[in-house]
N, CA, C and O atoms as a Tinker XYZ file with bonds, in Angstrom:
   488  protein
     1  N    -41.867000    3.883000   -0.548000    73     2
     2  CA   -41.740000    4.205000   -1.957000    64     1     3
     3  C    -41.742000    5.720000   -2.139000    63     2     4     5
     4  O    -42.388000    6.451000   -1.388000    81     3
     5  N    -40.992000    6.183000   -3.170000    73     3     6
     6  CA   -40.814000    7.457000   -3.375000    64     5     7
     7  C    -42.261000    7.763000   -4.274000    63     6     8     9
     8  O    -43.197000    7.018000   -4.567000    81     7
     9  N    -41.979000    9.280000   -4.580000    73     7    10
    10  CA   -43.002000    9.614000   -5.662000    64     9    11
    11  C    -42.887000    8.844000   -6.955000    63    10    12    13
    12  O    -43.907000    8.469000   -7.533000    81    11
    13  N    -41.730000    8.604000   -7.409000    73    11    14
    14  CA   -41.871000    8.007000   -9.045000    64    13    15
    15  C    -41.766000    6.685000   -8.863000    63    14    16    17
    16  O    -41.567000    6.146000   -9.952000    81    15
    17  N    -41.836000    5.467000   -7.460000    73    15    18
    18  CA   -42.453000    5.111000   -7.630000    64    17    19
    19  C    -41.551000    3.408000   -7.415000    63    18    20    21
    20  O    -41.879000    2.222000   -7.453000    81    19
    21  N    -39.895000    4.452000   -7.114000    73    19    22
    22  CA   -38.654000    3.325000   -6.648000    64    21    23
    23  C    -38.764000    3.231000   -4.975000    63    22    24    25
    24  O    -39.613000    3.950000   -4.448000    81    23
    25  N    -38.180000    2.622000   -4.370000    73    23    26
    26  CA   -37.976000    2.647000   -2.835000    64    25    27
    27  C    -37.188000    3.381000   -2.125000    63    26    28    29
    28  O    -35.985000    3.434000   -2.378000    81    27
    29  N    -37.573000    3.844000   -1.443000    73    27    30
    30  CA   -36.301000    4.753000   -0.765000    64    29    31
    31  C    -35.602000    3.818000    0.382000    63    30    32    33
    32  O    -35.802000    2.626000    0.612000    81    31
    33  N    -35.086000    4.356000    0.760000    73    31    34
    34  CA   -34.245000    3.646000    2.174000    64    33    35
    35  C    -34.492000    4.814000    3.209000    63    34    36    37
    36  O    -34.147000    5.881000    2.702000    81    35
    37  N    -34.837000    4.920000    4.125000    73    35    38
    38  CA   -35.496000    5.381000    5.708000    64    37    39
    39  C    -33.888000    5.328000    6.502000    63    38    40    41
    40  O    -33.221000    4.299000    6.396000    81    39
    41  N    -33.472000    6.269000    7.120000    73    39    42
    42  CA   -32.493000    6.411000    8.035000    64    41    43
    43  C    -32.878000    5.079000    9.250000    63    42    44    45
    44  O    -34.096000    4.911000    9.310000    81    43
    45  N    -32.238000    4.328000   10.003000    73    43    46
    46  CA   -32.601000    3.194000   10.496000    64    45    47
    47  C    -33.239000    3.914000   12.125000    63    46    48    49
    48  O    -32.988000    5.043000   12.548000    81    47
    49  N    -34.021000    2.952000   12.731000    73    47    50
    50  CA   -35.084000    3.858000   13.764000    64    49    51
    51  C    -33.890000    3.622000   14.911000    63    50    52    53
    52  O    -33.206000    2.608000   15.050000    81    51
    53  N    -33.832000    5.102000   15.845000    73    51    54
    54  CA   -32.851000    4.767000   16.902000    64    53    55
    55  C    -33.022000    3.943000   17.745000    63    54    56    57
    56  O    -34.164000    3.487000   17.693000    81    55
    57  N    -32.457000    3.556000   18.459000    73    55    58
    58  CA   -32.363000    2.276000   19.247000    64    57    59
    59  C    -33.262000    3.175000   20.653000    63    58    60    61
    60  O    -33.495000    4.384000   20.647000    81    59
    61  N    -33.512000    2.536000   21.385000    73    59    62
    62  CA   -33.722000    3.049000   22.923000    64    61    63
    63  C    -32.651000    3.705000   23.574000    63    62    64    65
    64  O    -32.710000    4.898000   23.873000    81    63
    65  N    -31.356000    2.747000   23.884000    73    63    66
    66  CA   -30.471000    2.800000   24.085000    64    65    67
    67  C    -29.401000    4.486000   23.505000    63    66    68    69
    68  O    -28.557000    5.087000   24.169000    81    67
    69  N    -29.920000    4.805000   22.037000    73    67    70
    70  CA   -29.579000    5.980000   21.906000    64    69    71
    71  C    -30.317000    7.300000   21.574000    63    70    72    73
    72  O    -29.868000    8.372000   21.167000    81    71
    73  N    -31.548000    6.920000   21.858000    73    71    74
    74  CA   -32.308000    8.037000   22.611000    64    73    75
    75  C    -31.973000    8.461000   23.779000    63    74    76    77
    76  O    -32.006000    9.674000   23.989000    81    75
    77  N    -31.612000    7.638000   24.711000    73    75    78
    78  CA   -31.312000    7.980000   25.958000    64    77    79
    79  C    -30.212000    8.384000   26.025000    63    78    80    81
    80  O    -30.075000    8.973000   27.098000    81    79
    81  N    -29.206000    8.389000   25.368000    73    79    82
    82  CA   -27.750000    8.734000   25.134000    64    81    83
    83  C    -27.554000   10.229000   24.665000    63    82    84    85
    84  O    -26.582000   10.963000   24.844000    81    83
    85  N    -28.534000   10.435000   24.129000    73    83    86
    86  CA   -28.734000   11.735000   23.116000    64    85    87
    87  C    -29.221000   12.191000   24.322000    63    86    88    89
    88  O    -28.231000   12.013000   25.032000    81    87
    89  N    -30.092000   12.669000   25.058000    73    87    90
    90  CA   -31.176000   13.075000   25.982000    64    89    91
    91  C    -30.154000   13.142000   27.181000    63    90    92    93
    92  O    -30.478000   13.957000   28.045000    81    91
    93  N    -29.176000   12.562000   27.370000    73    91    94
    94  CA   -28.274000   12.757000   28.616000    64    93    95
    95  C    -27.297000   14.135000   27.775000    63    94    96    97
    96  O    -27.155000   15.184000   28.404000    81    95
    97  N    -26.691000   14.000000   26.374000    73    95    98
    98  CA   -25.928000   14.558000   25.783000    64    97    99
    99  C    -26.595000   16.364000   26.012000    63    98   100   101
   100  O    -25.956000   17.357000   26.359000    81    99
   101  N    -28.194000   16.236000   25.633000    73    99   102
   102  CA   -28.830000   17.643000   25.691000    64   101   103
   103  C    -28.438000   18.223000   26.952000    63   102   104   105
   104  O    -27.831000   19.280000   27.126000    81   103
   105  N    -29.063000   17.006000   28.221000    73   103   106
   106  CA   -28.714000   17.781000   28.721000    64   105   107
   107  C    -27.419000   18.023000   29.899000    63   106   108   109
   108  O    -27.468000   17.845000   31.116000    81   107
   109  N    -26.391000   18.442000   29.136000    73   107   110
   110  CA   -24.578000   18.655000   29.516000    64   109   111
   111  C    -24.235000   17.374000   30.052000    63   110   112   113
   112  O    -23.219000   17.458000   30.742000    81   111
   113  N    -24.741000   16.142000   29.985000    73   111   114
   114  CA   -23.508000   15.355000   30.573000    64   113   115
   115  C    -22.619000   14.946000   29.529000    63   114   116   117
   116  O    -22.732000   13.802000   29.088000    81   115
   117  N    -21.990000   15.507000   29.199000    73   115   118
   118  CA   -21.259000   15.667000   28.012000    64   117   119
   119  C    -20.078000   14.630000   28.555000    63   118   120   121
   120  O    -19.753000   14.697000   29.740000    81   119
   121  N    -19.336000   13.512000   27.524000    73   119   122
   122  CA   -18.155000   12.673000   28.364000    64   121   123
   123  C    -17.680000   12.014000   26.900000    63   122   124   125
   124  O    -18.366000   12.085000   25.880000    81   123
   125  N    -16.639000   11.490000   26.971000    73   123   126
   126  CA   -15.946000   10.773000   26.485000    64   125   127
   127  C    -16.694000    9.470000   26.219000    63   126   128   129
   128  O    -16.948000    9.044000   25.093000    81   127
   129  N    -17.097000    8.738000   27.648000    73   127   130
   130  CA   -17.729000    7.826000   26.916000    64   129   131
   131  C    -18.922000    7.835000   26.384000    63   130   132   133
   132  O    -18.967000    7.350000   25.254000    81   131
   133  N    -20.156000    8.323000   26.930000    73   131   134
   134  CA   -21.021000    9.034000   26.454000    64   133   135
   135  C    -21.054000    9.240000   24.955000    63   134   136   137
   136  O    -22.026000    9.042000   24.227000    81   135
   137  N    -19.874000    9.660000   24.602000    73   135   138
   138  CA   -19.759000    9.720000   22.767000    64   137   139
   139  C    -19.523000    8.955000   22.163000    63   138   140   141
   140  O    -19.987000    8.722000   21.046000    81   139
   141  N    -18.262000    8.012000   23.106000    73   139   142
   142  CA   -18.424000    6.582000   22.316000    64   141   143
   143  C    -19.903000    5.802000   22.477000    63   142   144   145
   144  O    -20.337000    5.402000   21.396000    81   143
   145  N    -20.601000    5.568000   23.434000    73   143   146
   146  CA   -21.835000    4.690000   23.438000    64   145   147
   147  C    -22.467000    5.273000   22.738000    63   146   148   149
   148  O    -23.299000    4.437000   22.385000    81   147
   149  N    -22.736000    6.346000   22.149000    73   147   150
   150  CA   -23.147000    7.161000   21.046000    64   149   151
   151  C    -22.929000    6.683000   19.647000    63   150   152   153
   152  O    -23.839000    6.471000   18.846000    81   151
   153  N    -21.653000    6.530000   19.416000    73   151   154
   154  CA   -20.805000    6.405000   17.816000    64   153   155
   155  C    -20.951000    4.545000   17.963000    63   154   156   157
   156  O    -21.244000    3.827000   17.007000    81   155
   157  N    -20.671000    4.042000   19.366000    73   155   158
   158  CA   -21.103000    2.611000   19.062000    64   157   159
   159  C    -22.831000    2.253000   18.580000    63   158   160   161
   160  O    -23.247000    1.700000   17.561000    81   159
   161  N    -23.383000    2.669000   19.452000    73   159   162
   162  CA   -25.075000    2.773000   18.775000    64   161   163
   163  C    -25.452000    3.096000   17.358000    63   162   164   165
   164  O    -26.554000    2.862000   16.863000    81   163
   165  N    -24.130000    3.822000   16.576000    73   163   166
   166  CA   -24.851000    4.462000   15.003000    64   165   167
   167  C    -23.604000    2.985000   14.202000    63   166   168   169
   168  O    -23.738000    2.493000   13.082000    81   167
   169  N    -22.862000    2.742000   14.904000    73   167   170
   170  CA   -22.189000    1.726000   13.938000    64   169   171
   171  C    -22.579000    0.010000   14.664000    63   170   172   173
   172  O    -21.962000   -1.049000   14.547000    81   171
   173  N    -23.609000    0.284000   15.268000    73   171   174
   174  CA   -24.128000   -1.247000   15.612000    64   173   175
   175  C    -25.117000   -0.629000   14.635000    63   174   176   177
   176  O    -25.081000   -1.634000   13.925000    81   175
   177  N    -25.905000    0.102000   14.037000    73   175   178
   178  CA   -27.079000    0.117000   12.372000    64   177   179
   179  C    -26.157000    0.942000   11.289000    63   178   180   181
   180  O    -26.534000    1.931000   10.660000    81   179
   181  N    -25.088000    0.425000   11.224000    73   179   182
   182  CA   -23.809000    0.645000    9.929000    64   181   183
   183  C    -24.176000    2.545000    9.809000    63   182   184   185
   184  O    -24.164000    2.933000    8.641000    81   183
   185  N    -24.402000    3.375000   10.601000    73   183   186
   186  CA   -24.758000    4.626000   10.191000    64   185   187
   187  C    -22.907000    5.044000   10.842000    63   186   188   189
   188  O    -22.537000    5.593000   11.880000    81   187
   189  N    -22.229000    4.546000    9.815000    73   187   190
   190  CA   -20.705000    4.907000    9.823000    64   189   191
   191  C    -20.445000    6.724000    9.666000    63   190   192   193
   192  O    -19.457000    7.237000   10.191000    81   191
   193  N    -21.113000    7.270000    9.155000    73   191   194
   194  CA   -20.655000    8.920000    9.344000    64   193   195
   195  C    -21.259000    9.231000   10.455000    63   194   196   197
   196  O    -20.599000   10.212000   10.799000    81   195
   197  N    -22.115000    9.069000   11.316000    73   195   198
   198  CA   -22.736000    9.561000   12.569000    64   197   199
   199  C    -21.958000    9.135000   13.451000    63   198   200   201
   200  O    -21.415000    9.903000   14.245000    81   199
   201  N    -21.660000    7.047000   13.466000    73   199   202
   202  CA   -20.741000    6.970000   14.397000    64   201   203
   203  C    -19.351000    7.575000   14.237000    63   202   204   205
   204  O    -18.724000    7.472000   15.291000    81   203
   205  N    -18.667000    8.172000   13.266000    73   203   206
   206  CA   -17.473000    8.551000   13.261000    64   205   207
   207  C    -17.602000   10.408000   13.712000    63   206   208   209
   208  O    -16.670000   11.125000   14.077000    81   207
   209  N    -18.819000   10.736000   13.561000    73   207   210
   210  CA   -18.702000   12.178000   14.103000    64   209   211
   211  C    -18.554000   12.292000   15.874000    63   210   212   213
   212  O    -18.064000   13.155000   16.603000    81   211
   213  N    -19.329000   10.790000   16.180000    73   211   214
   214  CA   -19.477000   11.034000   17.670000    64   213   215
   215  C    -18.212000   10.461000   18.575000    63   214   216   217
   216  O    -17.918000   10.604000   19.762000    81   215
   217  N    -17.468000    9.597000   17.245000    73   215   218
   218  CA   -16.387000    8.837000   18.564000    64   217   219
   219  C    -15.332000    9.906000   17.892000    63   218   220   221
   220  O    -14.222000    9.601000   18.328000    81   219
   221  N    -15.258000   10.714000   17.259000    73   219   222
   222  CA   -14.194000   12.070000   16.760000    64   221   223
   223  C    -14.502000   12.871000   17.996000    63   222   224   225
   224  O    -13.471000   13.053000   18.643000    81   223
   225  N    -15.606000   13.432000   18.565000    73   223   226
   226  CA   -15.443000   13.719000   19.999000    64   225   227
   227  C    -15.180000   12.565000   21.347000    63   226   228   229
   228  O    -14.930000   12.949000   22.489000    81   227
   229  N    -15.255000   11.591000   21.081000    73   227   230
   230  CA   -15.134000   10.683000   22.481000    64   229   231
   231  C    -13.293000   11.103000   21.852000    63   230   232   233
   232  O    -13.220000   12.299000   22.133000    81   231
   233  N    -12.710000   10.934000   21.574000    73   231   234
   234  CA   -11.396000   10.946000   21.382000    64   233   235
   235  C    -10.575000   12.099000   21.645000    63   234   236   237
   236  O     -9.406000   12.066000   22.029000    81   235
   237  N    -11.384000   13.285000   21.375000    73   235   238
   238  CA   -11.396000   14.834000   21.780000    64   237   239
   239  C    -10.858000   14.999000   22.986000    63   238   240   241
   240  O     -9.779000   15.458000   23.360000    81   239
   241  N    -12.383000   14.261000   23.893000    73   239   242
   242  CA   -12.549000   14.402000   24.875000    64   241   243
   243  C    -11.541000   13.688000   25.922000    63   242   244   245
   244  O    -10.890000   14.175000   26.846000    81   243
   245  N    -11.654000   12.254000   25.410000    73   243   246
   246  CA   -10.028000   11.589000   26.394000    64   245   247
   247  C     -9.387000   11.133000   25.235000    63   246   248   249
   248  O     -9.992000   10.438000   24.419000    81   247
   249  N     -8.227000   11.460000   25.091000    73   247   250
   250  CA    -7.482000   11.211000   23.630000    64   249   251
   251  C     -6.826000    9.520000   24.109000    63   250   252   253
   252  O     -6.694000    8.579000   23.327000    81   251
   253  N     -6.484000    9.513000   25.644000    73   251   254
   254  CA    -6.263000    8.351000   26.167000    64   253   255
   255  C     -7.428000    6.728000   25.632000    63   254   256   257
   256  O     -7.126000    5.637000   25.148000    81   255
   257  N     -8.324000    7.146000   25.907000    73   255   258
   258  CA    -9.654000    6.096000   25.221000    64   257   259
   259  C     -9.168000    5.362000   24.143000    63   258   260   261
   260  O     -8.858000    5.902000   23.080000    81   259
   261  N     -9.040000    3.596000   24.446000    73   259   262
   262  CA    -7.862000    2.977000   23.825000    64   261   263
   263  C     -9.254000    2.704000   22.469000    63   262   264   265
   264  O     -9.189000    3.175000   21.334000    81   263
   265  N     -9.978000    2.162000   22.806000    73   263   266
   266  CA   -11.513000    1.596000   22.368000    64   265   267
   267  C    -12.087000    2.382000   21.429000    63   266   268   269
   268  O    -12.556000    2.035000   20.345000    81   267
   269  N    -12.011000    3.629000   21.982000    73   267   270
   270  CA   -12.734000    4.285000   21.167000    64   269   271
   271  C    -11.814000    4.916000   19.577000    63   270   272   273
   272  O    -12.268000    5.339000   18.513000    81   271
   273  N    -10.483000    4.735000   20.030000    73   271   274
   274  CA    -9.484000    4.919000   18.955000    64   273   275
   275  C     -9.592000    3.625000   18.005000    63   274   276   277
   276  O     -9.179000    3.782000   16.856000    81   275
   277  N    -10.060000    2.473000   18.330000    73   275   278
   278  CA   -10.486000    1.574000   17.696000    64   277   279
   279  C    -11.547000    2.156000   17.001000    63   278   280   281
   280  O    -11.385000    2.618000   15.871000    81   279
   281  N    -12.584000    2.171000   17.564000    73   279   282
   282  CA   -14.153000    2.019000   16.595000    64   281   283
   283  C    -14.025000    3.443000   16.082000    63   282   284   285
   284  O    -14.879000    3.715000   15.238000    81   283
   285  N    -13.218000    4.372000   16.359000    73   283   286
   286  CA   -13.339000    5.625000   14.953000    64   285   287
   287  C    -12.242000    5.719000   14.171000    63   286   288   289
   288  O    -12.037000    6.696000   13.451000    81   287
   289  N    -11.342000    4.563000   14.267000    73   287   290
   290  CA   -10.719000    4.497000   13.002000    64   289   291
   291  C    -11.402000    3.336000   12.216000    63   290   292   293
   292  O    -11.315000    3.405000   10.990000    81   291
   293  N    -11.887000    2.569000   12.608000    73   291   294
   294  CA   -13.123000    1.512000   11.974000    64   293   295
   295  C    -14.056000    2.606000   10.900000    63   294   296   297
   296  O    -13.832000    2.721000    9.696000    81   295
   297  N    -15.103000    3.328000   11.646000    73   295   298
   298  CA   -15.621000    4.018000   11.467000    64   297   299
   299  C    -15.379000    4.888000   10.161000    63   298   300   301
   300  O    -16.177000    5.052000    9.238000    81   299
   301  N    -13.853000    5.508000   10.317000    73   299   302
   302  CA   -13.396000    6.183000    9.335000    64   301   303
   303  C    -12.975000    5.431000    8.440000    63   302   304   305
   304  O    -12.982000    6.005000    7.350000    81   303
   305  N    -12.537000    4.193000    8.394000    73   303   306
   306  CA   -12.622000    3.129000    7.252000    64   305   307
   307  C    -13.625000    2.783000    6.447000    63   306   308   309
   308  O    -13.426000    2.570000    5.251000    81   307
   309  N    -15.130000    2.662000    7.153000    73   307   310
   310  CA   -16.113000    2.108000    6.360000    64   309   311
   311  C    -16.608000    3.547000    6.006000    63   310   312   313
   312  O    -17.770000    3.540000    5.600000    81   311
   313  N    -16.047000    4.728000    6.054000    73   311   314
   314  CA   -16.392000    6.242000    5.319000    64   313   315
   315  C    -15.185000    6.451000    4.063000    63   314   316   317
   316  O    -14.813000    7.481000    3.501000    81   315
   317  N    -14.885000    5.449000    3.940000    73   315   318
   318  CA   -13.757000    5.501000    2.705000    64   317   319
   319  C    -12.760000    6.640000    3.339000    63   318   320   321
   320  O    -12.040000    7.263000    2.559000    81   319
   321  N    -12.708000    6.931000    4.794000    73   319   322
   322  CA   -12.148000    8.064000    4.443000    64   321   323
   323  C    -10.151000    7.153000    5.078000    63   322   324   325
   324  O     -9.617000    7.615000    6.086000    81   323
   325  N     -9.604000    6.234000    4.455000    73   323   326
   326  CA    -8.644000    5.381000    4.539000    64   325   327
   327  C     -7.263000    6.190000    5.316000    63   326   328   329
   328  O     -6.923000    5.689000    6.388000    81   327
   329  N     -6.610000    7.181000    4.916000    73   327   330
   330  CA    -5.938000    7.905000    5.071000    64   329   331
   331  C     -6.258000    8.122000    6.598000    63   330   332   333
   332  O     -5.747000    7.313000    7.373000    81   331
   333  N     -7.070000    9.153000    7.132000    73   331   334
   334  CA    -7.738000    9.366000    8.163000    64   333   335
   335  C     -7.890000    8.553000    9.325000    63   334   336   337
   336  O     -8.174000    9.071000   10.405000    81   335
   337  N     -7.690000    7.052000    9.171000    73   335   338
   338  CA    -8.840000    5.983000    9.737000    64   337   339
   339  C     -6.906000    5.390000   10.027000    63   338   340   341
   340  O     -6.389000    5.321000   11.141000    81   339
   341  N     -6.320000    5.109000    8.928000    73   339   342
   342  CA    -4.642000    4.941000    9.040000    64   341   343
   343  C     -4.422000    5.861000   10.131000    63   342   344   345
   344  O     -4.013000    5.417000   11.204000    81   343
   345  N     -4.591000    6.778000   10.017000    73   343   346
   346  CA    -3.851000    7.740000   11.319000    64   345   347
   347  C     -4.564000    7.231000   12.762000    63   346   348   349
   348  O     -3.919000    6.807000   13.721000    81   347
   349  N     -5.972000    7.357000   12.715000    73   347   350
   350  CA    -6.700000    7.059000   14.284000    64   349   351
   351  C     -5.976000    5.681000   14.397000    63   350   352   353
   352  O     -5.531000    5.462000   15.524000    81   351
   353  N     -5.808000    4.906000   13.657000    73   351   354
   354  CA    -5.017000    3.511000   14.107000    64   353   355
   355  C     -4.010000    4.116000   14.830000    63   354   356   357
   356  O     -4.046000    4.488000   16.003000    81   355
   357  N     -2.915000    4.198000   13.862000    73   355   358
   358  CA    -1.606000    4.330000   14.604000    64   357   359
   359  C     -1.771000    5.254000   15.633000    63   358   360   361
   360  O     -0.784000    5.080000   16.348000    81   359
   361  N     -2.601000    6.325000   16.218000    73   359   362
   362  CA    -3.047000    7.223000   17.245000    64   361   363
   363  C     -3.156000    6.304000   18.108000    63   362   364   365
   364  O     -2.320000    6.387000   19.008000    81   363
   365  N     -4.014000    5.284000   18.194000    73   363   366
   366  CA    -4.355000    4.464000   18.905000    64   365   367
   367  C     -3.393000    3.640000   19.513000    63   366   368   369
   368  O     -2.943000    3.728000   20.656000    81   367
   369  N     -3.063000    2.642000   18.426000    73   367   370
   370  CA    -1.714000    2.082000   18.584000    64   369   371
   371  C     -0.676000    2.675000   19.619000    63   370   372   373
   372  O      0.047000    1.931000   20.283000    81   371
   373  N     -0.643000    3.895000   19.710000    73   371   374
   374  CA     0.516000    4.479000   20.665000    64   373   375
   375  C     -0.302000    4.784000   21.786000    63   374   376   377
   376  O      0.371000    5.235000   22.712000    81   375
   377  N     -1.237000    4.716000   21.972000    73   375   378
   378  CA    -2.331000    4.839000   23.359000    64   377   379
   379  C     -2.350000    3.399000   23.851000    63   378   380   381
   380  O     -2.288000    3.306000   25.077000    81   379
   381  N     -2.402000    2.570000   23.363000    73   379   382
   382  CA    -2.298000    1.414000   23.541000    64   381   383
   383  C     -1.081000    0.635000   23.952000    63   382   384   385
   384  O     -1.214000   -0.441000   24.536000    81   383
   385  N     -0.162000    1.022000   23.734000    73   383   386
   386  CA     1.104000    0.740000   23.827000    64   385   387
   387  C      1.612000    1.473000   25.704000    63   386   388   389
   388  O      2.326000    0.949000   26.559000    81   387
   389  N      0.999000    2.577000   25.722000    73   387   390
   390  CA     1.163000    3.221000   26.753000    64   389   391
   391  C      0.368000    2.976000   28.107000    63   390   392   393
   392  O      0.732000    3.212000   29.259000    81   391
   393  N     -0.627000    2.522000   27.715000    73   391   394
   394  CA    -1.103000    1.712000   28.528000    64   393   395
   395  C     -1.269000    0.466000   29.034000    63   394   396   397
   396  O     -2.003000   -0.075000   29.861000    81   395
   397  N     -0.101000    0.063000   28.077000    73   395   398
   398  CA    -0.014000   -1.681000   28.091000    64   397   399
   399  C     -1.424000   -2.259000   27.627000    63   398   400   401
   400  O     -1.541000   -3.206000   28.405000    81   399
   401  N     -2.031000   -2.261000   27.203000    73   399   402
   402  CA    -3.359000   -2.748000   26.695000    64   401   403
   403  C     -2.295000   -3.526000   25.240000    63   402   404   405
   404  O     -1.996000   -2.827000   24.272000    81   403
   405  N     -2.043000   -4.372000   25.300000    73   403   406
   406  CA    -1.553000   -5.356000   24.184000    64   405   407
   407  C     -2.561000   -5.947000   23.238000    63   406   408   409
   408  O     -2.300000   -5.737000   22.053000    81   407
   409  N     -3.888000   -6.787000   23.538000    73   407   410
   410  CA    -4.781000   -6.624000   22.401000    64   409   411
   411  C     -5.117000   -5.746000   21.627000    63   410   412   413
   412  O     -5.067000   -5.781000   20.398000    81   411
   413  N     -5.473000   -4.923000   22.290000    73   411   414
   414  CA    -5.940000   -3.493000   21.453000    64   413   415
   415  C     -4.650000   -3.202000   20.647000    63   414   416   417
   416  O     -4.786000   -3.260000   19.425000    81   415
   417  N     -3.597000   -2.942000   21.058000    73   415   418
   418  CA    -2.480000   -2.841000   20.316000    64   417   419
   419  C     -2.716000   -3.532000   18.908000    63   418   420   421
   420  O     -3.207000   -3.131000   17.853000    81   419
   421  N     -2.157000   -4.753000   19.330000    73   419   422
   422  CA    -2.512000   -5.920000   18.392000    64   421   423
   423  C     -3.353000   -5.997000   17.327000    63   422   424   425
   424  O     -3.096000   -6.395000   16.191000    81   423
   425  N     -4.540000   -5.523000   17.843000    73   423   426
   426  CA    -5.695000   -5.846000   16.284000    64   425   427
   427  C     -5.432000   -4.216000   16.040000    63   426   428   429
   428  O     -5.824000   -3.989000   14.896000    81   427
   429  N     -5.052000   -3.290000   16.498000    73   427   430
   430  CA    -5.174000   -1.869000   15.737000    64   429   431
   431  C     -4.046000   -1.963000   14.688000    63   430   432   433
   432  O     -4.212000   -1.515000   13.554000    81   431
   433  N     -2.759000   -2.621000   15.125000    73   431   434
   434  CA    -1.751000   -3.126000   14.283000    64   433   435
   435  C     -2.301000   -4.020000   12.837000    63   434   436   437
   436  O     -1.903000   -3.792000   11.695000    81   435
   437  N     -3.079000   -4.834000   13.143000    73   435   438
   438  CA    -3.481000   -5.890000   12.043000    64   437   439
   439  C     -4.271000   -4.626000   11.018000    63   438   440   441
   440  O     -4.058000   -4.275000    9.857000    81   439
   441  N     -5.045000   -4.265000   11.838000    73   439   442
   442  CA    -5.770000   -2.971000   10.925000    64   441   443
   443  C     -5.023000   -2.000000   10.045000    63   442   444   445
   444  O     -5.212000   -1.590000    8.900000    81   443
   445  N     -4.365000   -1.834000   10.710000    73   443   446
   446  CA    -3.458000   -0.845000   10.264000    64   445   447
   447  C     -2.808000   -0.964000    8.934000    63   446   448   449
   448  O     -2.697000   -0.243000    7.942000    81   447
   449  N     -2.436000   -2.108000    9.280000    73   447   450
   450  CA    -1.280000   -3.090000    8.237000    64   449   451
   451  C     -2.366000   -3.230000    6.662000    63   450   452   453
   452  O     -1.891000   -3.168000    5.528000    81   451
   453  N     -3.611000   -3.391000    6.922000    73   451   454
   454  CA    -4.091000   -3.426000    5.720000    64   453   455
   455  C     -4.289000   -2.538000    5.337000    63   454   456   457
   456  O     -3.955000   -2.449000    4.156000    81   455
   457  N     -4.850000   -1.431000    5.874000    73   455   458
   458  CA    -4.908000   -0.255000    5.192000    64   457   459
   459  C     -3.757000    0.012000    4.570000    63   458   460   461
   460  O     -3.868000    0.071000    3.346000    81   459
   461  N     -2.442000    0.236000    5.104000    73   459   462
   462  CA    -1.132000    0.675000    4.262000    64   461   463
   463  C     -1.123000   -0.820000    3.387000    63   462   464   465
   464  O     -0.429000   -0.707000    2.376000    81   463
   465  N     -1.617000   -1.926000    3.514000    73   463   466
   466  CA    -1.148000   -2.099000    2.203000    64   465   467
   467  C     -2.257000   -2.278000    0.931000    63   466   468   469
   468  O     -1.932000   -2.651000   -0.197000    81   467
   469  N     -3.701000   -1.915000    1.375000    73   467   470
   470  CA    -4.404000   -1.413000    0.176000    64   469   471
   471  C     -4.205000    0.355000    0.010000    63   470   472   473
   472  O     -5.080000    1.034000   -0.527000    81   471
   473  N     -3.068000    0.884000    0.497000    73   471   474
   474  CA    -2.917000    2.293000   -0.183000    64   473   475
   475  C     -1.458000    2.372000   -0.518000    63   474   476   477
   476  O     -0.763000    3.378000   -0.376000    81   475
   477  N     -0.946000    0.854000   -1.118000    73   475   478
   478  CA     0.338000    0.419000   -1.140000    64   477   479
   479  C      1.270000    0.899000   -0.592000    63   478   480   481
   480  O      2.111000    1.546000   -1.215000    81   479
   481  N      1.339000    0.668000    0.842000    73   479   482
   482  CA     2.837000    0.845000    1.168000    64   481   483
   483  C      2.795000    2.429000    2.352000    63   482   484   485
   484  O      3.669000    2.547000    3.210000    81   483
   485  N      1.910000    3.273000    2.225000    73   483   486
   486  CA     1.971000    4.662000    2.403000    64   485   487
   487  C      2.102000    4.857000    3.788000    63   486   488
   488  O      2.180000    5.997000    4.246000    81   487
């Protein structure tokens, strides 16, 4: 409870799993996936702007990373940020395509498709 007396909401407690993720990050093992198991850990407790800051570097880092072009255009979806989240799709989509990875293709396509058509058409 706050001072006047409503509830607050508490940032959700980190997992184990990304304490230890963070604590490898301090110190330099800095990686691609590393950032995704990072950005997956903050969007397995819906903390969608943390996971989208950390898989915006896993993607940095290997732009190839079919997965992680998935969960940070997810990511950037549940941040309203739609436009943005449209692009990491189709980013993806062509990583996917290049690697023959056809599921991933597939549902980044389905994704995709709704976003352009709740921003009609764009």
């Amino acid at each position: 409870m706050s001072d006047d007396g409503s509830a607050t909401s508490a940032p959700p407690a980190k997992s184990a799993a990304l304490r230890s993720f963070e604590r490898m990050l301090a110190l330099g093992r800095d990686s691609a996936l590393l950032r995704y198991s990072i950005g997956n850990e903050y969007a397995k407790v819906d903390d969608w702007p943390a996971a989208s800051g950390a898989l915006a570097e896993a993607v940095a880092l290997d732009p190839t990373f079919t997965a992680a072009w998935k969960l940070y255009a997810k990511a950037l979806e549940r941040t309203e940020r739609n436009h943005d989240a449209l692009d990491a799709y189709r980013r993806g989509i062509a990583v996917a395509k290049q690697k023959g990875d056809r599921q991933a293709e597939r549902e980044m396509t389905v994704f995709a498709r709704r976003i352009e058509r709740a921003l009609g058409g764009k």
